[in-house]
C-alpha positions as CSV (number, residue, x, y, z in Angstrom):
1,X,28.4,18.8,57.7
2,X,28.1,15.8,55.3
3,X,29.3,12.4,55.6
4,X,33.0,12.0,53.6
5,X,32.6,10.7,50.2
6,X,35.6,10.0,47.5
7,X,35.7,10.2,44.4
8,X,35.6,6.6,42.3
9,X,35.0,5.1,38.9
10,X,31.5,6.0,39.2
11,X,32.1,9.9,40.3
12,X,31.4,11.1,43.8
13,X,31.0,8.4,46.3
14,X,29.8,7.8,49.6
15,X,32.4,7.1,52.3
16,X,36.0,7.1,52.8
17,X,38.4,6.0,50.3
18,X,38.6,1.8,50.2
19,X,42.6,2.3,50.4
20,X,42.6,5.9,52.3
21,X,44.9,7.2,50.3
22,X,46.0,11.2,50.7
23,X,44.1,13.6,49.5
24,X,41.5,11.3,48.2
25,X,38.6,11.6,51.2
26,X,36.3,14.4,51.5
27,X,33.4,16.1,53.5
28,X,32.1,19.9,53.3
29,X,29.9,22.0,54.9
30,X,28.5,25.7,54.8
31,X,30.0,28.0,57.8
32,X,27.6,30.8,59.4
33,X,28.7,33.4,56.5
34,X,27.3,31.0,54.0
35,X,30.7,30.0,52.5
36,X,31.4,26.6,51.6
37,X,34.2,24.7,53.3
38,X,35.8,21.4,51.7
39,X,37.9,19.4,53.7
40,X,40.7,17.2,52.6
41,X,42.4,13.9,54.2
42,X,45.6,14.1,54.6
43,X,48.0,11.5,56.2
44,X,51.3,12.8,54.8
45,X,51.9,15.9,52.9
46,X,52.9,15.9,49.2
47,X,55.7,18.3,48.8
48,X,54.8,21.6,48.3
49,X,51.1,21.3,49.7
50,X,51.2,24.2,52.7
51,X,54.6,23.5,53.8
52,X,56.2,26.2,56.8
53,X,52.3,27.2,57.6
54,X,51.0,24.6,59.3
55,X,53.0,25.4,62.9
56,X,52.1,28.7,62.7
57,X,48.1,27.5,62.2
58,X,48.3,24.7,65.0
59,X,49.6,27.1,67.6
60,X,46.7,29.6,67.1
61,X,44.1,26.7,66.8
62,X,44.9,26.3,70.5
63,X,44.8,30.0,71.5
64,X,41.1,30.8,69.9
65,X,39.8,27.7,71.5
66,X,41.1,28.0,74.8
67,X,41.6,24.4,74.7
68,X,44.6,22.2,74.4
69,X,46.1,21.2,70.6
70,X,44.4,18.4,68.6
71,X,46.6,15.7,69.4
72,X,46.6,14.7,65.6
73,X,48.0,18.1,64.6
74,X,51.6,18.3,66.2
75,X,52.8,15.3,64.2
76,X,52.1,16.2,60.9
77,X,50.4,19.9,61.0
78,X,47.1,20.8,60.3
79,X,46.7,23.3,57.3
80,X,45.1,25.6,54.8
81,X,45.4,25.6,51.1
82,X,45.0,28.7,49.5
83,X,45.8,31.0,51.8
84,X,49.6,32.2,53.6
85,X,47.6,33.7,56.5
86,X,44.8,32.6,58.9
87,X,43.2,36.2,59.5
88,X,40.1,35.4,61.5
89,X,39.4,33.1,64.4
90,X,36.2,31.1,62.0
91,X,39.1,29.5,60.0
92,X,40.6,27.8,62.8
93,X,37.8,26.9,64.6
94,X,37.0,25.0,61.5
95,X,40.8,23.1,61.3
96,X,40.0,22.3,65.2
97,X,36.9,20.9,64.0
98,X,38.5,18.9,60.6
99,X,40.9,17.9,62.6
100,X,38.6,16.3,65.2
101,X,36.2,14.8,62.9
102,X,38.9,12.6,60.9
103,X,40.1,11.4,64.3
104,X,36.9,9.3,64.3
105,X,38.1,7.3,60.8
106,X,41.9,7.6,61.5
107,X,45.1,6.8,63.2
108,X,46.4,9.4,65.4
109,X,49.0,10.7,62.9
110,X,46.3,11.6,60.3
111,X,45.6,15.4,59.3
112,X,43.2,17.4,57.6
113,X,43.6,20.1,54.6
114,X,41.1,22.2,54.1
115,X,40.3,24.0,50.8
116,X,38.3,27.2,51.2
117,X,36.4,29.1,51.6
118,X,35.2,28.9,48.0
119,X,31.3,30.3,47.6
120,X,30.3,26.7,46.0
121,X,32.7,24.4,47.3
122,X,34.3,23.7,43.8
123,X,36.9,22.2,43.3
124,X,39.7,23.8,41.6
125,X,40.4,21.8,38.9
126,X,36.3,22.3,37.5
127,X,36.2,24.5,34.4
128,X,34.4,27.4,35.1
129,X,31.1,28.7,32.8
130,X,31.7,32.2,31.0
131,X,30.0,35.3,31.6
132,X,29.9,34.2,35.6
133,X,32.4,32.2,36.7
134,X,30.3,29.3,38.6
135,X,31.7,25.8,38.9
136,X,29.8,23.2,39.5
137,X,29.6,22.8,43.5
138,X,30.6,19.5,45.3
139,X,28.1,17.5,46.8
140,X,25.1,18.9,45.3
141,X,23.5,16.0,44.1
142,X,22.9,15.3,48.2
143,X,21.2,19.3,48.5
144,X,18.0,18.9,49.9
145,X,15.0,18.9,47.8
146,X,12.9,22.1,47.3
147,X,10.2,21.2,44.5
148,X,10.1,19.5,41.7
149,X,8.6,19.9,38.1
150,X,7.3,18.6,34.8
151,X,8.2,21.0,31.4
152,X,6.5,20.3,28.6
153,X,7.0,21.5,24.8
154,X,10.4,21.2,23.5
155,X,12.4,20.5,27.3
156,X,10.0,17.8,28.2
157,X,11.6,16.6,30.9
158,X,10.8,15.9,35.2
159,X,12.9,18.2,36.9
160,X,14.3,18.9,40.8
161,X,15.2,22.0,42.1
162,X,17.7,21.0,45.0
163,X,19.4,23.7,47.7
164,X,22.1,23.8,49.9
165,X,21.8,24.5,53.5
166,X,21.4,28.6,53.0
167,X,18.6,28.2,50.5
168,X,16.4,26.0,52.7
169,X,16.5,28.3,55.4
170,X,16.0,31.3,53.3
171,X,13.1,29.3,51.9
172,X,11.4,27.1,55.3
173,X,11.9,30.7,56.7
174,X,10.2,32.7,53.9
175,X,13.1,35.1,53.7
176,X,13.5,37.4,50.5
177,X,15.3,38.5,48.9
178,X,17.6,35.2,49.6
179,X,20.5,35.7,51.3
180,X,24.2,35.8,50.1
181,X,25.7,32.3,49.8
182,X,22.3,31.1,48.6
183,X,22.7,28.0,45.9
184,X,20.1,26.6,43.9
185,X,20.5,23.6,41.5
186,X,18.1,22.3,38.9
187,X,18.2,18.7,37.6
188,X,16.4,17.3,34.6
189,X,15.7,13.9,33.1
190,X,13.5,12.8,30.6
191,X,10.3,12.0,31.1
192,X,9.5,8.5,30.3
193,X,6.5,6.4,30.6
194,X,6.9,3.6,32.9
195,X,6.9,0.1,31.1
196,X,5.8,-2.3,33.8
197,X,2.7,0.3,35.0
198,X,1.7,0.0,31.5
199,X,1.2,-3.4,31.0
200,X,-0.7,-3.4,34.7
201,X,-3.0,-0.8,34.1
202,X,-3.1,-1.3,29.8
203,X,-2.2,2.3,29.0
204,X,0.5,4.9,30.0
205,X,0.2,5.4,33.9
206,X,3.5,6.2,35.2
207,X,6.1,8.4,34.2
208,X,9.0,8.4,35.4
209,X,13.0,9.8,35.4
210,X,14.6,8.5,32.6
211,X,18.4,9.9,31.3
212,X,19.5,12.5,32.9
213,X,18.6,16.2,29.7
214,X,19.0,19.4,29.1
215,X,22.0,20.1,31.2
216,X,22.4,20.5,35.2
217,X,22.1,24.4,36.2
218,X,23.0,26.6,39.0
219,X,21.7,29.6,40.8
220,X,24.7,31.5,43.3
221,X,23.5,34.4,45.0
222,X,26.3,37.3,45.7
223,X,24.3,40.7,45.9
224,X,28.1,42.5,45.1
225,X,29.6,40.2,42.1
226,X,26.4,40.2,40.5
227,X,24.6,43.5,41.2
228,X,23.8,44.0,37.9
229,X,21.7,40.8,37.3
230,X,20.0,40.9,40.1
231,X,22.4,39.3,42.2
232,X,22.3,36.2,40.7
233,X,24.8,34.6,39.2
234,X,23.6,31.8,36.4
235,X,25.7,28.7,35.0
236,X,25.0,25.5,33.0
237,X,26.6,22.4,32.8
238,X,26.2,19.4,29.3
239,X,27.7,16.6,30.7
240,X,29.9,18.2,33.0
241,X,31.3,20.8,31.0
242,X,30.1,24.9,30.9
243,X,27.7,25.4,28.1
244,X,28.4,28.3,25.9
245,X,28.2,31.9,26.3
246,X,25.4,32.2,24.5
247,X,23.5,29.7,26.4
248,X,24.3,31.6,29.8
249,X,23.2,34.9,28.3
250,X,19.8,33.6,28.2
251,X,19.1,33.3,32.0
252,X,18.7,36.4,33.8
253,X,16.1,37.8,30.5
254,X,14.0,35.0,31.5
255,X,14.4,35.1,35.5
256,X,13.3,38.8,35.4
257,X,9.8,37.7,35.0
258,X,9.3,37.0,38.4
259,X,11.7,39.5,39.6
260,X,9.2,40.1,42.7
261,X,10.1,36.4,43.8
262,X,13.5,37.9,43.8
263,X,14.3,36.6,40.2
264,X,13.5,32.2,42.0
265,X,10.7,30.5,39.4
266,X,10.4,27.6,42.0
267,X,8.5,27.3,45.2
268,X,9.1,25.1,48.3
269,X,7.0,22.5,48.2
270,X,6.5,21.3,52.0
């Protein structure tokens, strides 16, 4: 589970919101299936957010877990976006466990609201790339870092291939073909020669991460939704936004080189 963050002037930010308004504090996590869960703060309701489903949620919270009711959930409800229903006992293990984990930063009338499960933890509002239908997951710029790389000719850049929690165990574990909910993010920047190590050393010595190039792009594995390119589906973002159709159409042609490696170019480096 990762530690809440908000979203500021600067983008995504660590920690609660400075003023803790609703809706405005996050944290997510992956559950066993490999979905991703976001959860959402929630002190009051706005009208129209989940309103007449919450009682029906809280009382089945306590009968799956055997235990008595979050104490924060009778006053205001605990809830699920998205959905009318609660149809398996994962989902409300996981508003137990929201509802617990925001009792640590908050009074006892405080809630949670939990958005999910969506494959990449995006949120809804993200424009979507064509062909696939990836948004750009939340939180992955804290993934955990499976190599990195240097492309030279016309990318030049120093890249990081990042994963979230299913593709480091598929990876640490040596398991192939990865596993549905499998994630895989590549980051480039340019790749710039250090100033201050040249003037120490009198020539180029380091180089280093400059602007951030050539786009941010995703990997989402789903063996049904994309059986027909491998089941992979492929996405990137220019500066936030989807690139072009044409753009997308040029992944899996190139991935089916190392379609052995189940369609992955990058290794774990330990």
């Amino acid at each position: 589970m990762s530690e809440p963050f908000h979203f500021g002037p600067e983008g995504q930010t660590p920690g609660l919101d400075p003023e803790r308004a609703d809706y405005n504090s996050f944290l997510s996590f992956s559950d066993p299936d490999g979905n991703g869960w976001l959860i959402q703060e929630v002190k009051q309701r706005a009208p129209g957010h989940g309103e007449g489903i919450h009682r029906r949620i809280t009382m089945r919270i306590g009968e799956v877990t055997g235990s008595s009711m979050c104490p924060y959930a009778p006053t205001t409800g605990t809830y699920i976006k998205g959905e009318s229903v609660m149809h398996n006992k994962l989902k409300y293990l996981i508003a137990m466990a929201a509802c617990a984990f925001f009792a640590r930063y908050t009074p006892a009338q405080s809630v949670s609201d939990i958005r999910g499960p969506f494959q990449s933890v995006a949120l809804a509002d993200d424009e979507a790339a064509p062909i696939f239908g990836i948004k750009i997951p939340s939180g992955y710029r804290d993934w955990r870092l499976i190599s990195v790389a240097h492309e030279e000719g016309n990318l030049n850049d120093l890249r990081a291939i990042l994963g979230n929690d299913v593709a480091i165990k598929a990876y640490r574990e040596g398991q192939l073909p990865f596993p549905d909910g499998t994630i895989i993010a590549r980051l480039a920047w340019s790749y710039d020669p250090l100033e201050e190590s040249a003037k120490a050393f009198g020539r180029p010595q380091s180089f280093v991460a400059g602007p951030p190039k050539n786009g941010v792009q995703f990997m989402v594995k789903d063996s049904r939704k994309y059986a027909s390119t491998g089941g992979w589906g492929f996405a990137q973002f220019n500066d936030g936004k989807p690139a072009d159709e044409a753009v997308q159409k040029t992944c899996f042609p190139c991935h089916g080189t190392v379609k052995a490696r189940d369609f992955v170019f990058a290794r774990y480096a330990p």
